[in-house]
N, C-alpha and C positions, 0 to 999 in steps of 0.2 A: 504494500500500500504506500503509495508517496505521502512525504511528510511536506504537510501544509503546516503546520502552524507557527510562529514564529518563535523565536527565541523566548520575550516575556511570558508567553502562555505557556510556555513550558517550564517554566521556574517560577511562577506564580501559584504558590498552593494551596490559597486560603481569600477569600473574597474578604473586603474588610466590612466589619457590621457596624451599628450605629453605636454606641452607649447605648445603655438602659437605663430609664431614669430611677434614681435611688430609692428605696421602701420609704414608704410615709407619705404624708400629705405632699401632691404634686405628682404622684408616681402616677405612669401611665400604660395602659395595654393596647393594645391593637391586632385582633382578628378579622382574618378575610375569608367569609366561609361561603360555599356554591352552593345551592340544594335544587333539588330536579323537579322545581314546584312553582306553579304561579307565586308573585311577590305576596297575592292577597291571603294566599293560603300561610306563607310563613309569618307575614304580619299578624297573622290572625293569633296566631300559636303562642303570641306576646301578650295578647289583648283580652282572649278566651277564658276562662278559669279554668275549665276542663282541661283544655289542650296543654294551659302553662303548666296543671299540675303533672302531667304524665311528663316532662322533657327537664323541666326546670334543675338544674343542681347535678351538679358531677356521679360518676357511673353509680349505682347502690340506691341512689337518694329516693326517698319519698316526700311526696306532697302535698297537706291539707291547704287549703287555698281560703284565707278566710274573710280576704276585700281585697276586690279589683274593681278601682272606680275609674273608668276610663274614661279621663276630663282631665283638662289640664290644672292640676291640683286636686286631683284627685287620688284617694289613697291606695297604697297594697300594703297587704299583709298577709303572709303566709307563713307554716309552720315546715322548716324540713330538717328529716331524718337520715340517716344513714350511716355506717360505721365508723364509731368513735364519737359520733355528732347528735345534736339534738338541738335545735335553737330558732329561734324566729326571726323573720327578716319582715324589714319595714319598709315604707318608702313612700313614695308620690310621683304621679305625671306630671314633666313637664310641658311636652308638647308632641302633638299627636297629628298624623299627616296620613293617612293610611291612601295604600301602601307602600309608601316610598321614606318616612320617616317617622320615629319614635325615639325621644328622649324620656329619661324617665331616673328617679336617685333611688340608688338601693341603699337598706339601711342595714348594719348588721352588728353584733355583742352590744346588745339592749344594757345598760346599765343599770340599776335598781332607781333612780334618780331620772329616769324617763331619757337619758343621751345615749348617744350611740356612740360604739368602738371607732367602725368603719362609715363614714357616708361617700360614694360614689357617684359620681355623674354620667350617664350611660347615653351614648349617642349612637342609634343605628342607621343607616338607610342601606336601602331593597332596591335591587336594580335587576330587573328582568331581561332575558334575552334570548331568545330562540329554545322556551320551555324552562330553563334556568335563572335562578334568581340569587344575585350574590348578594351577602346580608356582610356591610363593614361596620365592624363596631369596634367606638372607641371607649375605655373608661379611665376616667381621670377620678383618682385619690381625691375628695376635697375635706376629707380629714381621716387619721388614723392617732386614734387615743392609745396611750400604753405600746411598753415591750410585746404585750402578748398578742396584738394583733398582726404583729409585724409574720408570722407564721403563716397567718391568712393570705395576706399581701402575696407574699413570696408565694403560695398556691395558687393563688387567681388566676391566672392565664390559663394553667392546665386546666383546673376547676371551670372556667367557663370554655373550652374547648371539647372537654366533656357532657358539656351541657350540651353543646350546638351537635354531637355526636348525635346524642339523642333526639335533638330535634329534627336530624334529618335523618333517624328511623321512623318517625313519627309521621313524615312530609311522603314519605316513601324514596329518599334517596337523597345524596351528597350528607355534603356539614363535616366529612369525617377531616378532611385534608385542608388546610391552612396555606394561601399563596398571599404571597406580599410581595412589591417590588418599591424597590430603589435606584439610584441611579447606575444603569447598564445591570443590575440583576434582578433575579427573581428568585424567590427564597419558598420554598415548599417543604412544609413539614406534618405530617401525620405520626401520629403512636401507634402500636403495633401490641395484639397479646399475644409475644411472643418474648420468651430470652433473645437478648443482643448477638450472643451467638448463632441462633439460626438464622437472626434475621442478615445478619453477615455473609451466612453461608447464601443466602439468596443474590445478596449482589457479587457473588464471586463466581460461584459454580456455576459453569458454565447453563449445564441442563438446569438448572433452578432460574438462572439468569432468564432464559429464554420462553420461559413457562410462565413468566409476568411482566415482563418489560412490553411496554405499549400496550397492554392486555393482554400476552399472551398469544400475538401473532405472528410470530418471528421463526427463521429459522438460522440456524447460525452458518455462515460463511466464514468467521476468524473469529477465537477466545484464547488469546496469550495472554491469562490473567499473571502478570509479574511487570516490575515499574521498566517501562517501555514499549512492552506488548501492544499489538495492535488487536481490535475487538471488531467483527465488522456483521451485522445481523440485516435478513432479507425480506419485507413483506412482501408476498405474493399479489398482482394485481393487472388486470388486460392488458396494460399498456407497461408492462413491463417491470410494474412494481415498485419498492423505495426500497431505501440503503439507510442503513444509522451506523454508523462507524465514529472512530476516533482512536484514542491511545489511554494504555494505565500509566497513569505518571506514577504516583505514590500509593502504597495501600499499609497501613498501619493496625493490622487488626488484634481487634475487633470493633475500634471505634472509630475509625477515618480511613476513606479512601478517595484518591483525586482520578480523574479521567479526564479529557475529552470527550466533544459528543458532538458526530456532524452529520447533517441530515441532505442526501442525495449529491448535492455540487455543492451545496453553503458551507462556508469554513467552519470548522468544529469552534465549540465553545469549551470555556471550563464546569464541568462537574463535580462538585463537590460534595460527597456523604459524609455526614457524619451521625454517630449512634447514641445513643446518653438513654439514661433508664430515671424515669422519674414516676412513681405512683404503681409500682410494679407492672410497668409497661415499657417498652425499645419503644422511643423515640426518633425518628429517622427525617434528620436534615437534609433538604439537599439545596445547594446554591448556586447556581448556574449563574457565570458570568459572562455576559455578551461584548463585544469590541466598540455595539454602540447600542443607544437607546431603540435606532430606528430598526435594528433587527430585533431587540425584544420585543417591541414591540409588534412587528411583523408577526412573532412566534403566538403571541398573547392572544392576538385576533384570529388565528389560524385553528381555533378548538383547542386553547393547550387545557385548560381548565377541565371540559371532558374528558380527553386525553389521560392527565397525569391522573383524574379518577378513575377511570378504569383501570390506568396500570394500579394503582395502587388498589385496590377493588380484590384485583387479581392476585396480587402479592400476598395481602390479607388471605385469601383462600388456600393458597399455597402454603402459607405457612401452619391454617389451624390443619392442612390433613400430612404437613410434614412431618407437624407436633403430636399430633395423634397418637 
């Protein structure tokens, strides 16, 4: 296979990320979740009592639902459960746009004194497109009382990641997988119930490689999985079909591996995996960094968001009957 890529992207092995802003009041999250649903249906799932109690709160959680006054200044209050947990959460509407926006403060560790630990300010909007509906939400800290909430904090993201999992069981599809872009990448991350080791084994071995990558429609042409190796995989199609190829630059296992990744004639990009276990789940980063905005872009609008869910769709399956 001729080498295209340049020098930099070959010694480049790690995309750089933003800071994170620091726990406590100010700190801030950001999810980008897809689900395979009109917008009205997943705004609905916000606004509903029934729908919020089946999805609402991280994997285990249950939900008594006991006011959802949906008005701007109007309250919620619910009770949820789940392991280790028991506690109520408070809060109020601030503004309601159905369906394309919902703001709203959640409120949480009620103090005997009627104050709350945590208050956060939650901003969503629903943006539909061709049966898919991506839900970004942001939430900003606007206060965090005590040492002891700071545990929470530092859970949040998962915790609401896990929420949107269930939301989009509930929708009938997406919410599992997390895409965010910055300038020249795209940053895609989903959990996995699976040890970091198989999930490893999945992006190395060849035959596992090929059994989930794009969905599972590949067959392989080249897998020199060692740092150099060239990888080169074939979708079958009338007109001749596509190519995904590239190179292993680095592979650190079981927690990082760098590749290349180039699709028919367009210059490979960098890929980046990485693994990390948080909540007894492999966590699976990956960071793709492009040469310019105007090809991620390109990639963005081309169905990657379907795309990287089925692969990952399929990867998920892969690995509950490898674990088996």
């Amino acid at each position: 296979m001729p080498d295209t890529m340049d020098a930099g992207l070959k010694t480049r092995l790690a995309a750089e990320k933003p800071p994170e802003t620091p726990l406590g009041a100010g700190h801030e999250v950001t999810l980008t979740r897809t689900f395979k649903a009109p917008a009205a249906l997943v705004f609905d799932c916000f606004t509903d009592p029934e729908k919020l109690a089946k999805w609402w709160g991280p994997l285990g959680c249950e939900n008594v639902v006991h006011t959802l006054d949906v008005r701007p200044g109007g309250e919620i209050s619910l009770h949820m459960a789940g392991p280790g947990y028991s506690h109520t959460m408070g809060g109020e509407f601030v503004e309601i746009d159905r369906p394309t926006r919902l703001v709203f403060r959640s409120k949480a560790f009620e103090a005997p004194d009627g104050g709350w630990g945590i208050v956060n300010l939650n901003t969503l909007t629903f943006a539909e497109r061709d049966g898919w509906t991506t839900v970004v939400l942001h939430t900003l800290v606007e206060r965090a009382a005590g040492e002891l909430v700071l545990g929470a904090l530092s859970g949040m993201k998962t915790g609401w990641g896990q929420s949107l999992e269930r939301l989009g069981d509930l929708v009938g599809g997406g919410g599992k997988t997390d895409v965010e872009t910055a300038d020249r990448t795209v940053v895609v991350t989903r959990a996995f119930d699976a040890p970091m080791a198989l999930v490893w084994r999945a992006l190395t071995e060849p035959q596992a490689f090929v059994r989930w990558f794009n969905g599972g429609t590949l067959t392989i042409e080249a897998m020199d999985v060692r740092p150099g190796g060239a990888w080169s995989l074939r979708q079958a199609g009338p007109d001749g079909g596509h190519r995904f190829w590239g190179e292993f630059v680095s592979l650190e296992p079981p927690t990082r591996m760098v590749m290349t990744q180039g699709f028919d004639a367009y210059p490979p990009v960098e890929v980046v995996h990485e693994l990390s276990e948080a909540w007894g789940r492999t966590v699976l980063t990956r960071t793709m960094t492009f040469p310019d905005n105007a090809y991620r872009d390109g990639m963005l609008g081309s169905g990657f968001t379907p795309g990287i869910t089925a692969s990952y769709d399929a990867l998920a399956a892969w690995l509950a009957a490898a674990g088996a």
